[in-house]
Every structure is written in structure tokens, then in C-alpha cells.
C-alpha positions as CSV (number, residue, x, y, z in Angstrom):
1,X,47.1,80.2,61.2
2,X,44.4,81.9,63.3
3,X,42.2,82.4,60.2
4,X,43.9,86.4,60.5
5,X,44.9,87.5,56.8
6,X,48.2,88.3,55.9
7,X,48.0,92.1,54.3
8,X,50.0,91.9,51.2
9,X,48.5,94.9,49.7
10,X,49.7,97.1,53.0
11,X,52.7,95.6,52.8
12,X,53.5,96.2,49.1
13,X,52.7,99.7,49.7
14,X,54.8,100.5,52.5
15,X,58.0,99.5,51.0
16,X,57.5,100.1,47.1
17,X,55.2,103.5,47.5
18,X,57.1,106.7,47.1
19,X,58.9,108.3,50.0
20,X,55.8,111.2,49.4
21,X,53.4,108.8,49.4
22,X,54.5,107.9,52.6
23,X,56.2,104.5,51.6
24,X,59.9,103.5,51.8
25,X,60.9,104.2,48.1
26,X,62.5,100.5,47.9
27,X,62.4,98.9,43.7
28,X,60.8,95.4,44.0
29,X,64.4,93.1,44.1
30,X,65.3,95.7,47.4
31,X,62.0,94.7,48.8
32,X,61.9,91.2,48.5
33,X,65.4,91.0,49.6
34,X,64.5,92.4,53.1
35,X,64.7,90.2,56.1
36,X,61.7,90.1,58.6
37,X,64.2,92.2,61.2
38,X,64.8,94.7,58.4
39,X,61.0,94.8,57.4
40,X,59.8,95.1,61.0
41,X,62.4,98.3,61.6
42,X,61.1,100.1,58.6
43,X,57.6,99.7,59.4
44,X,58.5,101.4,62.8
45,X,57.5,97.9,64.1
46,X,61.1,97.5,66.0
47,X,62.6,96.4,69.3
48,X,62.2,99.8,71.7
49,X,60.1,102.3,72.7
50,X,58.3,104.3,69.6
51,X,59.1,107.5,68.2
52,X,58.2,110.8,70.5
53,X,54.8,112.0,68.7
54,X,53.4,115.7,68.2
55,X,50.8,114.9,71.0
56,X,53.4,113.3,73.4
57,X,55.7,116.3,73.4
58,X,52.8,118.8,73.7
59,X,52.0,116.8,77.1
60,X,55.6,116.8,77.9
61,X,55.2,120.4,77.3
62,X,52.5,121.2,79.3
63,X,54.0,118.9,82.2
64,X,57.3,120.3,82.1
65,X,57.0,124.1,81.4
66,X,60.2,126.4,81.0
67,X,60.7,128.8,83.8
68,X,63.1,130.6,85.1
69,X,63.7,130.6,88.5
70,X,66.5,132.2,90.6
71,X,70.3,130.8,90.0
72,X,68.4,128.7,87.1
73,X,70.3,130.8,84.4
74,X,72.9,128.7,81.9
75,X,76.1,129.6,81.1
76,X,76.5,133.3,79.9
77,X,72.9,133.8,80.9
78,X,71.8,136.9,83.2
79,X,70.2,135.5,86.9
């Protein structure tokens, strides 16, 4: 290995923690049953694009206001 260490004690805590304590909830034998796929998906550590954060959909916001302009009315909405 690259002399990086392994953080066991992050690890343990993300799946054995309480759901309120910000951790999946798992008991130990659902844990250590995991596969790495499984492990990297619950750590939010999966294959696409990230979850759409607080500060992300503020810019989003701020890029993309909602106006009303002429004929822009939905259904059953006055012009």
C-alpha cells in the first residue's frame, strides 16, 4: 500500500452508528456481510453524480428564478 491508513474507526461508525447519529443503523453480522459495492453506495461513495445539496439548489435558484412572463401560465392558470 501507499503508506495511506485504512480508517476502520470511520468505517465502523458509519454503518453500526444510529440512523441519529448519522450512521446506517446496520448490527455487526449486517455490516460485515456487506460487499465493497454495497459499502461504497451507502457511504454515498457510488457510481453517478452526488446528491443535489442545500447550496447547489440555492445557486440553481438564484440562476433560474420563477417568473411569469406572458402565455407562461400552466394549465388552469390565469395569463
Amino acid at each position: 500500500m501507499s503508506g495511506a491508513r485504512f480508517d476502520w474507526a470511520g468505517l465502523l461508525r458509519a454503518g453500526l452508528a444510529p440512523l441519529a447519529q448519522g450512521g446506517a443503523g446496520l448490527r455487526p453480522e449486517e455490516f460485515w456481510r456487506l460487499t465493497p459495492l454495497e459499502l461504497r453506495l451507502m457511504l454515498g461513495r457510488g457510481a453517478g453524480p452526488s446528491a443535489l445539496t442545500r447550496a447547489g439548489l440555492l445557486a440553481l435558484m438564484a440562476d433560474y428564478p420563477d417568473t411569469k412572463e406572458r402565455g407562461d401560465a400552466g394549465p388552469g392558470e390565469p395569463d
